[in-house]
DOLO-161302 format. One record per atom (N, C-alpha, C): x, y, z; residue in three letters. Coordinates in steps of 0.2 Angstrom, whole numbers, plus 2048, in hexadecimal, padded with zeros to 3 digits. Atoms other than C-alpha are relative to their C-alpha. Layout:
# DOLO-161302
XYZALA ...
This chain:
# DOLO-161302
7FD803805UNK 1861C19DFUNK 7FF7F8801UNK 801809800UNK 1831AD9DBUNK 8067FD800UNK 7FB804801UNK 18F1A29DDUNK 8007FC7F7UNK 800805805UNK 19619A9CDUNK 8037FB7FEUNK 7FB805800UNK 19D18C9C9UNK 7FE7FC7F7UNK 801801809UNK 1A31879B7UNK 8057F9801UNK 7FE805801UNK 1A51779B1UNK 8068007FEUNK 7FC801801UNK 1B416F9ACUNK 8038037F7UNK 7FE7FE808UNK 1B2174997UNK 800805801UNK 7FE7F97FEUNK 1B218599DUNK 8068047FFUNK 7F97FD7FBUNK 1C01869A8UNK 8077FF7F7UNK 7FB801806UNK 1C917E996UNK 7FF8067FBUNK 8037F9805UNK 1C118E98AUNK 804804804UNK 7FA7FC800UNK 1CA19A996UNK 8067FF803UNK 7F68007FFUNK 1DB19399BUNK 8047FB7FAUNK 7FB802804UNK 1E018698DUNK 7FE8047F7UNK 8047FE807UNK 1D518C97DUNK 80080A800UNK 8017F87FEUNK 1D41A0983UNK 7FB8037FCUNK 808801803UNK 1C119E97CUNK 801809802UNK 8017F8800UNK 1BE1B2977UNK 7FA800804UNK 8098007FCUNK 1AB1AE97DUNK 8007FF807UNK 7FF8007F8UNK 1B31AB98EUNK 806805803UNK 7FB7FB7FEUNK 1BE1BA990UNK 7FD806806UNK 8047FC7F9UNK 1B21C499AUNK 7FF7FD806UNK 8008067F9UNK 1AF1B49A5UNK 809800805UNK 7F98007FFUNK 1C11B39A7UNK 804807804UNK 7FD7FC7FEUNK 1C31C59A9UNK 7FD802808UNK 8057FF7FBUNK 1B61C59B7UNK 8037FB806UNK 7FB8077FBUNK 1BF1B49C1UNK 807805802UNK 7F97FE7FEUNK 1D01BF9BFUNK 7FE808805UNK 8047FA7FDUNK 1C71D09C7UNK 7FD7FE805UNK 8038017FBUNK 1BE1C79D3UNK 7FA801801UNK 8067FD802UNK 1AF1CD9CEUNK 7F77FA803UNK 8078077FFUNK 1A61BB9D0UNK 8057FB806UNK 7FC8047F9UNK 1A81AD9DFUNK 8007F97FAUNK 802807806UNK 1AA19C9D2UNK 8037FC808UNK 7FD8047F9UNK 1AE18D9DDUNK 8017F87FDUNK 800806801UNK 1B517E9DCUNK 8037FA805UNK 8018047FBUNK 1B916E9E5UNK 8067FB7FDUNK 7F9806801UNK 1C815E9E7UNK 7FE7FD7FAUNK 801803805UNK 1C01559DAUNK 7FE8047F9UNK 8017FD806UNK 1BC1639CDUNK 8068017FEUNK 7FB7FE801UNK 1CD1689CEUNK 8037FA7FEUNK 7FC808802UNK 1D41569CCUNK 7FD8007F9UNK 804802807UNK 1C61549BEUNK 8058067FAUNK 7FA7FB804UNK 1D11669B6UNK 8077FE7FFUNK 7FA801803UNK 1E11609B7UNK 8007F87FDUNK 7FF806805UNK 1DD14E9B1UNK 7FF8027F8UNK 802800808UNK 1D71549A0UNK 8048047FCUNK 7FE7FC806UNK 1E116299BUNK 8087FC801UNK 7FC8057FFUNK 1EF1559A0UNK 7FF7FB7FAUNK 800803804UNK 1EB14B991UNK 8018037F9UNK 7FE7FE806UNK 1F314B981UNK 7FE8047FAUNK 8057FC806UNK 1E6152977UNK 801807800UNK 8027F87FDUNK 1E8164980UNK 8098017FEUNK 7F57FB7FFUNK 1FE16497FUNK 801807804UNK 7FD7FD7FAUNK 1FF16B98DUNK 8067FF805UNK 7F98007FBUNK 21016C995UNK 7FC7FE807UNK 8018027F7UNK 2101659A9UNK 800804805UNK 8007FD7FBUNK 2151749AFUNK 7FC8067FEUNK 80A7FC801UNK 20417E9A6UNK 7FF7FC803UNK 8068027FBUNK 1FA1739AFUNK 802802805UNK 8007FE7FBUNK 2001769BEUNK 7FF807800UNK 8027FA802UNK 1FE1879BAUNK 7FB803800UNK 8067FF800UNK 1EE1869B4UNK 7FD7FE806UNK 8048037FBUNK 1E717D9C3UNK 7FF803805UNK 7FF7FC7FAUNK 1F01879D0UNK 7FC8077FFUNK 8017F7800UNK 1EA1989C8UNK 7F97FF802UNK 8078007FEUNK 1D81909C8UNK 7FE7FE806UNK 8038017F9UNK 1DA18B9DAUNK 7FF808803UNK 7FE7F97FDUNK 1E019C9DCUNK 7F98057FFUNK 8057FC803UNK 1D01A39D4UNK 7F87FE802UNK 8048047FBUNK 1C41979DCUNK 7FE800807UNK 8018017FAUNK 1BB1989ECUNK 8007F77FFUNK 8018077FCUNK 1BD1869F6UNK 7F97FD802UNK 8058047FBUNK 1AF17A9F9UNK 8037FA802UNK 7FD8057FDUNK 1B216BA04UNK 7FC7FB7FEUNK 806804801UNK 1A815D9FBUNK 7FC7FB807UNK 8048037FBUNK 1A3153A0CUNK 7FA804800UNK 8057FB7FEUNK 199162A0DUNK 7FC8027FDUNK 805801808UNK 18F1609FCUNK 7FA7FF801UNK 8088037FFUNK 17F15E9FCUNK 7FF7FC7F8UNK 802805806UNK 1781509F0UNK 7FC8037FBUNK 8077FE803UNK 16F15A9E1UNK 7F97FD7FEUNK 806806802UNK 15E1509DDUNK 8007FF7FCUNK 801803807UNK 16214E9C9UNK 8057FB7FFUNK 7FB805803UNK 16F1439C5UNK 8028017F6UNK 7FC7FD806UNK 17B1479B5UNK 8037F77FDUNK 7FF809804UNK 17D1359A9UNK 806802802UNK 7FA8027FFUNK 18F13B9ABUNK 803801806UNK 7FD8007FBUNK 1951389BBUNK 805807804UNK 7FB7FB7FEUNK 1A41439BAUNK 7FF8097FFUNK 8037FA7FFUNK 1991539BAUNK 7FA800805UNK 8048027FBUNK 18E14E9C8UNK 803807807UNK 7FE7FD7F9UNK 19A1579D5UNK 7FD8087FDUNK 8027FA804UNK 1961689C9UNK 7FD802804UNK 8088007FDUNK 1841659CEUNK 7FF802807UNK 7FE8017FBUNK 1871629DFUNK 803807805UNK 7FC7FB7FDUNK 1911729E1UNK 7F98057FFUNK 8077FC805UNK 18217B9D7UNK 7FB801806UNK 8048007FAUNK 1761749E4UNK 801801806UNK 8017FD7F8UNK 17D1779F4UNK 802807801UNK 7FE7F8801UNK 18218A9EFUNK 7FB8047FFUNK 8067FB804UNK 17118F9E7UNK 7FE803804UNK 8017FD809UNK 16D1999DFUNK 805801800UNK 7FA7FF803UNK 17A1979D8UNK 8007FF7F7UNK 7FE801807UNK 1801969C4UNK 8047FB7FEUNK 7F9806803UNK 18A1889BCUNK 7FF8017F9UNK 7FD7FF807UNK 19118C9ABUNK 8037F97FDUNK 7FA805804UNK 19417D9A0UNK 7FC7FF7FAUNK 802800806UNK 193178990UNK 7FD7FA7FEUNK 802809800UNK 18F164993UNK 7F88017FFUNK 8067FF803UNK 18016198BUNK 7FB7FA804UNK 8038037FAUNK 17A155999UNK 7FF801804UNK 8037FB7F9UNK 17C1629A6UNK 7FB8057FEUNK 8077F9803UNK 17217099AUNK 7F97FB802UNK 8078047FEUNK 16416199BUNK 7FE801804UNK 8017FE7FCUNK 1631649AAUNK 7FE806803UNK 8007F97FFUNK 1601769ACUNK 7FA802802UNK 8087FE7FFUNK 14B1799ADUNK 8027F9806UNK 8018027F7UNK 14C16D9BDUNK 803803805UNK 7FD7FB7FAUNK 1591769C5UNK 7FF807800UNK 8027F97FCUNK 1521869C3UNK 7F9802805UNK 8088037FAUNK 14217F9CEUNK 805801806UNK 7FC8027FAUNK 15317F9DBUNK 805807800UNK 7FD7FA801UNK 1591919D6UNK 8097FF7FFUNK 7FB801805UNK 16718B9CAUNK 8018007F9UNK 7FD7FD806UNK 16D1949BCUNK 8017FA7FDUNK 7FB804802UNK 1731869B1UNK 7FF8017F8UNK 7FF7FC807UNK 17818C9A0UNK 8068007FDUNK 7F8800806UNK 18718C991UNK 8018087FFUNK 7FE7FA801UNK 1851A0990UNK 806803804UNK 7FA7FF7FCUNK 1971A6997UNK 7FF807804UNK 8017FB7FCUNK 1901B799BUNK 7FB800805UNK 8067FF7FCUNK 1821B29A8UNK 802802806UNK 7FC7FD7FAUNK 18E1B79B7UNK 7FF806801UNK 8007F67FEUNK 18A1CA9B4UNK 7FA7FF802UNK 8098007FDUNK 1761C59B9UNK 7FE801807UNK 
């Protein structure tokens, strides 16, 4: 099974939005089905955003949400990253990547239309990268 690792508008489709298209995904995270994984700065990148008022999320849902997703998450150490070769215009999805590359084959689910650009290079590096929420079962 591929490691995979799902971006941050993801992780908001099944824990604050409870995105129908991501129930399988989710059901698959909570049965342990899949290895997803994340790192110090993706999780900071998660609770910075659903920390913002746009989401009205009470203090102690995020903490909640964070914790379950640390709970659901394999650990990577970022020192231990390897630099992927494309670079993402947005910075704050770089580490995604990063995770993507030093795992592959791996898969990385998001819906950032700057990481999908990205997709026909990193499959030359045997990474999945794609917005369909079902590519875990492949």
């Amino acid at each position: 099974m591929k490691p995979v690792i799902l971006d941050t508008n993801i992780l908001l489709d099944i824990f604050i939005f409870e995105d129908a298209r991501a129930s399988e995904l989710k059901n698959a995270l909570l049965n342990q089905e899949i290895k997803a994984y994340s790192s110090k700065t993706t999780l900071e990148e998660l609770a910075d955003v659903i920390s913002r008022p746009l989401f009205s999320v009470d203090s102690k849902k995020q903490v909640e949400i964070v914790q379950q997703w640390q709970a659901l998450s394999q650990w990577i150490d970022e020192p231990n990253l390897e630099v992927a070769p494309w670079k993402c215009k947005d910075l704050d999805d770089q580490v995604f990547l990063n995770i993507a590359f030093t795992l592959r084959p791996s898969i990385l689910i998001s819906k950032d239309k700057e990481v999908l650009k990205l997709a026909s290079q990193a499959v030359k590096e045997g990474i999945l990268i794609t917005a369909n929420y079902n590519t875990f079962s492949f």
